[in-house]
NUPA-695555 format. One record per atom (N, C-alpha, C): residue number from 1; atom name; z, y, x. Coordinates in nm, 2 decimals. Example, Ala and Ser with C-alpha at 12.3 -4.5 7.8 and 13.67 -1.06 7.14 Angstrom:
2
1  N  0.78  -0.57  1.32
1  CA  0.78  -0.45  1.23
1  C  0.78  -0.33  1.32
2  N  0.71  -0.22  1.28
2  CA  0.71  -0.11  1.37
2  C  0.79  0.00  1.29
END
This chain:
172
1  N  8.26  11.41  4.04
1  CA  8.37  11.50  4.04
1  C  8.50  11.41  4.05
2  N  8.49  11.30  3.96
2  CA  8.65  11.24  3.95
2  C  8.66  11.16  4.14
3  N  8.55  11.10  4.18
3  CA  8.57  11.07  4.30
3  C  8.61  11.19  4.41
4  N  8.61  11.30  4.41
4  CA  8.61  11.43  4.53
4  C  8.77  11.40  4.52
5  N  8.78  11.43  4.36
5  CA  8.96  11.44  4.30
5  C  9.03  11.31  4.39
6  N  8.99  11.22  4.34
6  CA  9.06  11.08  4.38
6  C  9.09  11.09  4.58
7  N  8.94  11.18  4.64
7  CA  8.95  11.17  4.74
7  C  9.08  11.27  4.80
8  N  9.09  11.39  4.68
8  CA  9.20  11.50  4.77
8  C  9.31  11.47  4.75
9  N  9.32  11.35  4.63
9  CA  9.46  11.29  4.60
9  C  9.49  11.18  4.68
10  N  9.45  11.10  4.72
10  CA  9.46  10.99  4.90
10  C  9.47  11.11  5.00
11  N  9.41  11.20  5.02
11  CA  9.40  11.27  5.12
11  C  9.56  11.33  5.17
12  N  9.59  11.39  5.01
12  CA  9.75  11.46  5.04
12  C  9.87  11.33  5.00
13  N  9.83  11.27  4.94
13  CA  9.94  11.13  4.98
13  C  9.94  11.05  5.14
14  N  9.80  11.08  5.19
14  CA  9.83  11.02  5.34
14  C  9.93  11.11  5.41
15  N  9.88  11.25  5.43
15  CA  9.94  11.35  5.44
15  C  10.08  11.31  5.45
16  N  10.12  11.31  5.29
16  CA  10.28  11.33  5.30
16  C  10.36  11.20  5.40
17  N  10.27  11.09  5.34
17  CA  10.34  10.95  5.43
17  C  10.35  11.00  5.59
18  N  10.23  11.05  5.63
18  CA  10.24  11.07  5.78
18  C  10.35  11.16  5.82
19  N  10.36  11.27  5.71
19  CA  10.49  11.37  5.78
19  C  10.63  11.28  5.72
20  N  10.61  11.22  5.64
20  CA  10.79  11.13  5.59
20  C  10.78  11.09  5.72
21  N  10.70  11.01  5.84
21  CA  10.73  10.89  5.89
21  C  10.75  10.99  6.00
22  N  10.73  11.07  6.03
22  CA  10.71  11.17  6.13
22  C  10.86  11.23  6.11
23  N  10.91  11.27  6.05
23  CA  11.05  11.36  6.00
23  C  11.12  11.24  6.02
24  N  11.12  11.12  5.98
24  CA  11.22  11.03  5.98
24  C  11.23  10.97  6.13
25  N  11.11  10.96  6.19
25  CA  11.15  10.91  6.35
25  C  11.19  11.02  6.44
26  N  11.18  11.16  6.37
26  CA  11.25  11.22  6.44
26  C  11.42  11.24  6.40
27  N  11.42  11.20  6.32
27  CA  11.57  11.15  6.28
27  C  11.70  11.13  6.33
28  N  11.59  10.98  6.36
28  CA  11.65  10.87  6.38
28  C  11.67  10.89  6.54
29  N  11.58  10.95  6.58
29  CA  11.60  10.98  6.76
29  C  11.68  11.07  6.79
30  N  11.71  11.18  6.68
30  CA  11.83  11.27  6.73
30  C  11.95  11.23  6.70
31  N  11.99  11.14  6.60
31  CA  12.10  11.05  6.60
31  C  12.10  11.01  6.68
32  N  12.04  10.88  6.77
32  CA  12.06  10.80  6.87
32  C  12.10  10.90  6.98
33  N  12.02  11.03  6.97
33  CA  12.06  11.12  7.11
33  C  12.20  11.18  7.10
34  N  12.26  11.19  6.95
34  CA  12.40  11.26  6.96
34  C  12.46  11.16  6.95
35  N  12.45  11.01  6.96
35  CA  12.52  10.89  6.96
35  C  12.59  10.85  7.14
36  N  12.46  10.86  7.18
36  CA  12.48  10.88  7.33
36  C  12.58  10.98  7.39
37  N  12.52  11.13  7.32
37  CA  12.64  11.22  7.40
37  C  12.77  11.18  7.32
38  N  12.78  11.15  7.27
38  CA  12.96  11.12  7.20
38  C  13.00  11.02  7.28
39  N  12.95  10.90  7.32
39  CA  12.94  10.77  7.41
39  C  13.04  10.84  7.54
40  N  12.92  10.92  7.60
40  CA  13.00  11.00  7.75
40  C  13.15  11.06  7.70
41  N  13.16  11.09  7.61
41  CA  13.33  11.12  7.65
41  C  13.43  11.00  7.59
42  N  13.35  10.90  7.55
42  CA  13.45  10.75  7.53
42  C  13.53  10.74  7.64
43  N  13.66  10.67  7.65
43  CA  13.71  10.61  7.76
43  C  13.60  10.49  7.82
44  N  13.61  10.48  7.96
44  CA  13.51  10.36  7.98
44  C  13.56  10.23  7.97
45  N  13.70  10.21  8.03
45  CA  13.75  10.03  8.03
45  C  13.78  10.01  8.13
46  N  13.80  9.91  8.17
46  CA  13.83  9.83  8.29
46  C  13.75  9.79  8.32
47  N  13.67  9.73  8.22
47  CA  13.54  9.66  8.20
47  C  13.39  9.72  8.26
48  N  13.44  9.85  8.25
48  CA  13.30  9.99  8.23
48  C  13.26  9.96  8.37
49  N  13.06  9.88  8.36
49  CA  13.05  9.95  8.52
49  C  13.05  10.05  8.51
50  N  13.10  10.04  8.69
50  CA  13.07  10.16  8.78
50  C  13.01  10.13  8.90
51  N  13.02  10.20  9.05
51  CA  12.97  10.18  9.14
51  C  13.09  10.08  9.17
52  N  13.18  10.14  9.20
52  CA  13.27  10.07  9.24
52  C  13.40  10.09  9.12
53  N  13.54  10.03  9.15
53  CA  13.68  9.99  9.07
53  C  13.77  10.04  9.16
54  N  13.86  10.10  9.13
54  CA  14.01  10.16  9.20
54  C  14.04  10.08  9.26
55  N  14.03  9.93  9.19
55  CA  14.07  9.79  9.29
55  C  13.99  9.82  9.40
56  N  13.89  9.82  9.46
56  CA  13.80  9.79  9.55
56  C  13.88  9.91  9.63
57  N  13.87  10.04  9.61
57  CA  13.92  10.16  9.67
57  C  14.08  10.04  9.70
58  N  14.16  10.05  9.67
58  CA  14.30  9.99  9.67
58  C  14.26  9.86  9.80
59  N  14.15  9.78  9.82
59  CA  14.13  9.65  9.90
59  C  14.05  9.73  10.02
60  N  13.97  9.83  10.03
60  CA  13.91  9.91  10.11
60  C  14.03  9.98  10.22
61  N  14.10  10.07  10.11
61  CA  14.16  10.17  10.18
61  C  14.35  10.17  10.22
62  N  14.41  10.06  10.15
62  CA  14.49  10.01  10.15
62  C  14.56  9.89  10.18
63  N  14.42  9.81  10.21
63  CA  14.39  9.74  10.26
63  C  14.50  9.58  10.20
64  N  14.42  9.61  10.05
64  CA  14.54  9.50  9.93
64  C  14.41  9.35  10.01
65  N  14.49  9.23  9.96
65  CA  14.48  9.11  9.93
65  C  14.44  9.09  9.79
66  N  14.41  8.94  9.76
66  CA  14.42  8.92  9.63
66  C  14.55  8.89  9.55
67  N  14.63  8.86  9.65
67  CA  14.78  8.88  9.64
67  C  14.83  8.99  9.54
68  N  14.80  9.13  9.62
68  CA  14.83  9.22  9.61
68  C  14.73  9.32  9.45
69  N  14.65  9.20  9.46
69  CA  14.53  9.30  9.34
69  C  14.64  9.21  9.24
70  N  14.62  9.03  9.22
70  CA  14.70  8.96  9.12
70  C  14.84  9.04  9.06
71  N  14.88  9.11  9.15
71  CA  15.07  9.15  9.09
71  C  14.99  9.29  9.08
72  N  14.90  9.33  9.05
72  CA  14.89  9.48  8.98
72  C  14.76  9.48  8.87
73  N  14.78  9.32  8.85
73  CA  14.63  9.31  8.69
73  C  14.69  9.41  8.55
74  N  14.85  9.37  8.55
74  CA  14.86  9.46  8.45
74  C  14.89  9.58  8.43
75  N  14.86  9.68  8.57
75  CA  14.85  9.80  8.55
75  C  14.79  9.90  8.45
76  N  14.87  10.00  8.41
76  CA  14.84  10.07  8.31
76  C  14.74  10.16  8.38
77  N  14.84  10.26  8.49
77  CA  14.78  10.38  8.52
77  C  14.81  10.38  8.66
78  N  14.72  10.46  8.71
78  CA  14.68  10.47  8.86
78  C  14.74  10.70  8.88
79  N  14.80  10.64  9.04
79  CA  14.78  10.79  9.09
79  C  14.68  10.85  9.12
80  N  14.62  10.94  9.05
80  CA  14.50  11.01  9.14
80  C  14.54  11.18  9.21
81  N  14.50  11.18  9.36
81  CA  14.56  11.28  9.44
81  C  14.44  11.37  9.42
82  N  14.54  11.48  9.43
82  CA  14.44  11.61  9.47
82  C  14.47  11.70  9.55
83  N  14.46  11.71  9.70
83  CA  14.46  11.80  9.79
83  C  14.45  11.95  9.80
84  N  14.46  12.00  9.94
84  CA  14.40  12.14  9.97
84  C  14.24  12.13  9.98
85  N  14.27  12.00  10.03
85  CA  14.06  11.97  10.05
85  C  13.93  11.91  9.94
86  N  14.08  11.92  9.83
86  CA  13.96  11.88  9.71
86  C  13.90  12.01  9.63
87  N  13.76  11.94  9.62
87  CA  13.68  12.03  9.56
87  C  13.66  11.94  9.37
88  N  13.65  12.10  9.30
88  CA  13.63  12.07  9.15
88  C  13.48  11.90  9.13
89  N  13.38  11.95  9.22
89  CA  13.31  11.84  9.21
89  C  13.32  11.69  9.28
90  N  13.41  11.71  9.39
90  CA  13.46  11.60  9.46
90  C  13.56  11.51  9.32
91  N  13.62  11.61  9.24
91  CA  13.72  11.50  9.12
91  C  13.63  11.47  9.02
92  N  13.48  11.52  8.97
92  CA  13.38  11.48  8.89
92  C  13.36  11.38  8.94
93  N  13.28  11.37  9.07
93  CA  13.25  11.26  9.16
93  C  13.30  11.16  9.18
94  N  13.40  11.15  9.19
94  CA  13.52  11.04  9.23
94  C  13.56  10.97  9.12
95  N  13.59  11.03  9.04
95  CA  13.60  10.99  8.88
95  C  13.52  10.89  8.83
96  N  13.41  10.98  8.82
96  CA  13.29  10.88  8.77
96  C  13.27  10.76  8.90
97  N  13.25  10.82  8.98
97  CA  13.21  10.66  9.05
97  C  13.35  10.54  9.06
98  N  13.45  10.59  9.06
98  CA  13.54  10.50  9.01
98  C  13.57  10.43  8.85
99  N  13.44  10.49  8.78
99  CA  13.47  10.42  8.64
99  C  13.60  10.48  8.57
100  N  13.67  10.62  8.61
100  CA  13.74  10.65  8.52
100  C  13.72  10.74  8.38
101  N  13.54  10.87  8.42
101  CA  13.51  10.87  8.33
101  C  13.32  10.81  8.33
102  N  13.29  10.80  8.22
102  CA  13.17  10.75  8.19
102  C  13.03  10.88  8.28
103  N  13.08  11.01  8.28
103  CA  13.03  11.10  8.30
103  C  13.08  11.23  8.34
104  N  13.06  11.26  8.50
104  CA  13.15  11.33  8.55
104  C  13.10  11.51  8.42
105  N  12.98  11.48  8.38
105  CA  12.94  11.62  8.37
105  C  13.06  11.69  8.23
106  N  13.02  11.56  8.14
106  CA  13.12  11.53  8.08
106  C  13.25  11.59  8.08
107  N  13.31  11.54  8.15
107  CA  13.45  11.56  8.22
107  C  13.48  11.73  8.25
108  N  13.35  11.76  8.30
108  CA  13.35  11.92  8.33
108  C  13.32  11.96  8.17
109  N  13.25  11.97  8.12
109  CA  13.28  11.99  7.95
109  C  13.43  12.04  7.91
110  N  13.47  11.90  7.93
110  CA  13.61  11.89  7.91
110  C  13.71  12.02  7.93
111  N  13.71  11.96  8.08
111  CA  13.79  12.09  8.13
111  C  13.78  12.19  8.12
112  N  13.63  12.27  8.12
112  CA  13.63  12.44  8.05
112  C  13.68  12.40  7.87
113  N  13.73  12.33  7.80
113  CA  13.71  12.35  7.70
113  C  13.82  12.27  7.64
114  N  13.90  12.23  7.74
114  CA  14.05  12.24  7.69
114  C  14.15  12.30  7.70
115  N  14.24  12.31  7.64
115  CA  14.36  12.46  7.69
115  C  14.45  12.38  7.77
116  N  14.46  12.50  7.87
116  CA  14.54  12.49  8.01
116  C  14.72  12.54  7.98
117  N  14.80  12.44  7.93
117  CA  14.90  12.55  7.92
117  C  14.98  12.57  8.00
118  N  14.97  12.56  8.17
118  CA  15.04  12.54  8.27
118  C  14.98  12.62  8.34
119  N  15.01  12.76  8.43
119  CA  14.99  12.85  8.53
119  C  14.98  12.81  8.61
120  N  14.86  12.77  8.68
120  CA  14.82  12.73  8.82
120  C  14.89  12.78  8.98
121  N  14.96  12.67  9.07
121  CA  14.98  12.75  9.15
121  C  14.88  12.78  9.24
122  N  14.96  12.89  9.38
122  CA  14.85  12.92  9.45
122  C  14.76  12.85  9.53
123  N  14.62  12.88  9.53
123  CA  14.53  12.71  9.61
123  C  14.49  12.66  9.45
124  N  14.52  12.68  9.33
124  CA  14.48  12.57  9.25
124  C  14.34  12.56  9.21
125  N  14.26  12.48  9.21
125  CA  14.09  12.44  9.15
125  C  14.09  12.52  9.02
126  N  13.98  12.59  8.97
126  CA  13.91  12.69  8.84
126  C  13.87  12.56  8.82
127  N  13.91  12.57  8.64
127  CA  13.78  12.46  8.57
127  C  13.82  12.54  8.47
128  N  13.70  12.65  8.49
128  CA  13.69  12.70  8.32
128  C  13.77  12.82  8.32
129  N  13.89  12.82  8.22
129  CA  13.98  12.92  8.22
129  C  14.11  12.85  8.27
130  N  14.11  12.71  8.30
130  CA  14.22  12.68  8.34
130  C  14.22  12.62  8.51
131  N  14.34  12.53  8.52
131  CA  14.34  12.54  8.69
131  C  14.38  12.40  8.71
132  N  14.33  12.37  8.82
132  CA  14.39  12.19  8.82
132  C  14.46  12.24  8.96
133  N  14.58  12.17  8.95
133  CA  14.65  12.22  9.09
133  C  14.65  12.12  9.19
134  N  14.68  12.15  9.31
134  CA  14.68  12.16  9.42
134  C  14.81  12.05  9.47
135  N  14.78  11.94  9.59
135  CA  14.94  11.92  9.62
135  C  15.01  11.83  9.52
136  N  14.93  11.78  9.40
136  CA  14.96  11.70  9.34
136  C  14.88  11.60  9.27
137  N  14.99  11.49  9.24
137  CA  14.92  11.40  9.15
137  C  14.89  11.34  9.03
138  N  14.84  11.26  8.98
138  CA  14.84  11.29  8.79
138  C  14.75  11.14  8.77
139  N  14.87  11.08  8.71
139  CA  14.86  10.96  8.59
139  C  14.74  10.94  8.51
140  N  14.66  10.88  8.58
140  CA  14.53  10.83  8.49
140  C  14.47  10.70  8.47
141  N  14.40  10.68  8.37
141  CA  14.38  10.49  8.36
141  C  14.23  10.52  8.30
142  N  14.16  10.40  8.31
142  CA  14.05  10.39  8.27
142  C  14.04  10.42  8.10
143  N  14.10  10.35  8.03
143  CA  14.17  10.37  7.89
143  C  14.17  10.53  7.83
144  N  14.16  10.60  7.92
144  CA  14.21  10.77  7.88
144  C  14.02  10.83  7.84
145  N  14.01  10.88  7.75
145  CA  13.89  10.92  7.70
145  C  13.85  11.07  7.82
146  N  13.80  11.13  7.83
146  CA  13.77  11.25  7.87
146  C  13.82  11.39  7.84
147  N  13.88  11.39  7.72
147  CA  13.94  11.48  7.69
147  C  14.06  11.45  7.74
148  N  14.14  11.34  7.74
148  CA  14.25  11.25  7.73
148  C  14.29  11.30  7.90
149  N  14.19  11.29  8.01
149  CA  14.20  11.31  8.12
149  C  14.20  11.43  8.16
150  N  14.11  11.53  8.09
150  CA  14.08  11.65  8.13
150  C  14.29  11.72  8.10
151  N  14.29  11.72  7.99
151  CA  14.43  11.76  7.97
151  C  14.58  11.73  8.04
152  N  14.49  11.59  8.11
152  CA  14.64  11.55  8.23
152  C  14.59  11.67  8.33
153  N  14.46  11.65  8.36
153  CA  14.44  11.67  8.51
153  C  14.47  11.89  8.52
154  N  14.48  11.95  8.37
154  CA  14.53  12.06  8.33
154  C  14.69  12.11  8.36
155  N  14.72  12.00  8.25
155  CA  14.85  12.02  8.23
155  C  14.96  11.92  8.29
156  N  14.91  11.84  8.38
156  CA  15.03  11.71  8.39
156  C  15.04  11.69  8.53
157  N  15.05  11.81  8.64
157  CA  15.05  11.75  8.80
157  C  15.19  11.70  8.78
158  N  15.20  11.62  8.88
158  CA  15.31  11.58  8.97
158  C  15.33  11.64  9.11
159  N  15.40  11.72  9.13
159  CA  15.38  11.80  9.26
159  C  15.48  11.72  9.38
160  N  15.44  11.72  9.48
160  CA  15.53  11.62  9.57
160  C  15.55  11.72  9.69
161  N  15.65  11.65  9.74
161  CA  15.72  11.74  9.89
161  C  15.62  11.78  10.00
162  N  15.70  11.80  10.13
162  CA  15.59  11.84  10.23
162  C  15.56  11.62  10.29
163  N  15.63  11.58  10.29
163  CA  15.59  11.43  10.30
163  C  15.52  11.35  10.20
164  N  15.46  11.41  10.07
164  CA  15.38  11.36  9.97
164  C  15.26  11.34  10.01
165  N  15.18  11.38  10.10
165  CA  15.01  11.36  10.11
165  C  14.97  11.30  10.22
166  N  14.99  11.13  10.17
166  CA  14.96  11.02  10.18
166  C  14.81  11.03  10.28
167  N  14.78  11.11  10.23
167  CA  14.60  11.13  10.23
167  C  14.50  11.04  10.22
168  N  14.53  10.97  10.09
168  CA  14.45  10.88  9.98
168  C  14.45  10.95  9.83
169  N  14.36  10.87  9.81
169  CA  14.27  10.93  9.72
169  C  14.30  10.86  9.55
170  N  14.37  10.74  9.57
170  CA  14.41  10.68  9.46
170  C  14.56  10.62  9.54
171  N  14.65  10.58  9.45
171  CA  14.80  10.47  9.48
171  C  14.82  10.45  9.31
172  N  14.85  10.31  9.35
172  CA  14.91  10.23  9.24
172  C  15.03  10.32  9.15
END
């Protein structure tokens, strides 16, 4: 009799060890998983890969020197344009592959879910309830978190004349 006992008392202490170890690695893995999503709306860096760097776009498309990269190392913030021909996922896209944010999806987060306090003009991009407009440009650095960006790209065009569109996609 005392041996059955001894056996049901190992039996439900293995038990419980198995489910502590079981409860606690699932823990620990859904921490790491909401460590990660917090990660994506970090600012990335200058540092952050990407595919490519606004420099490279800047020696590509504007066709800089090292001359021309050296006298703009300590730049803060870059123009980023937005056309009649830009689409809401062409500025996810572009974004992220320029290393401005970590994650374009991210970024769409963002924008449905920050407030828009600027009335979109006509032509302007839907993100959400608010509008990214059209025809203009807006102040962004690697340095800017995702929320930080979402809120320029909301509330902070720069609207330029009928001689403003360059038709580039970044300027110093």
């Amino acid at each position: 009799m005392k041996i059955a006992r001894t056996h049901i008392i190992v039996f439900f202490v293995m038990v419980f060890v198995v489910i502590f170890f079981f409860l606690f690695n699932h823990f620990i893995y859904w921490q790491k998983q909401a460590d990660s999503t917090a990660l994506q709306f970090d600012a990335p860096g200058r540092s952050y890969e990407s595919p490519k760097k606004v420099e490279d776009y800047f020696v590509e498309t504007l066709r800089w020197d090292s001359e021309d990269l050296a006298a703009n190392t300590e730049r803060v913030e870059i123009s980023f344009y937005v056309t009649e021909d830009t689409t809401l996922e062409g500025i996810l896209n572009n974004l992220e592959y320029y290393g401005f944010v970590r994650d374009g999806e991210a970024l769409r987060y963002t924008l449905q879910n920050t407030s828009d306090t600027t009335s979109g003009q006509e032509g302007a991009l839907k993100a959400g309830n608010g509008d990214i407009d059209i025809k203009a440009y807006y102040r962004i650095s690697e340095d800017m978190n995702a929320f930080q960006i979402a809120n320029i790209l909301l509330n902070n065009p720069n609207f330029w004349g009928p001689q403003g569109d360059y038709g580039y996609l970044f300027m110093p």
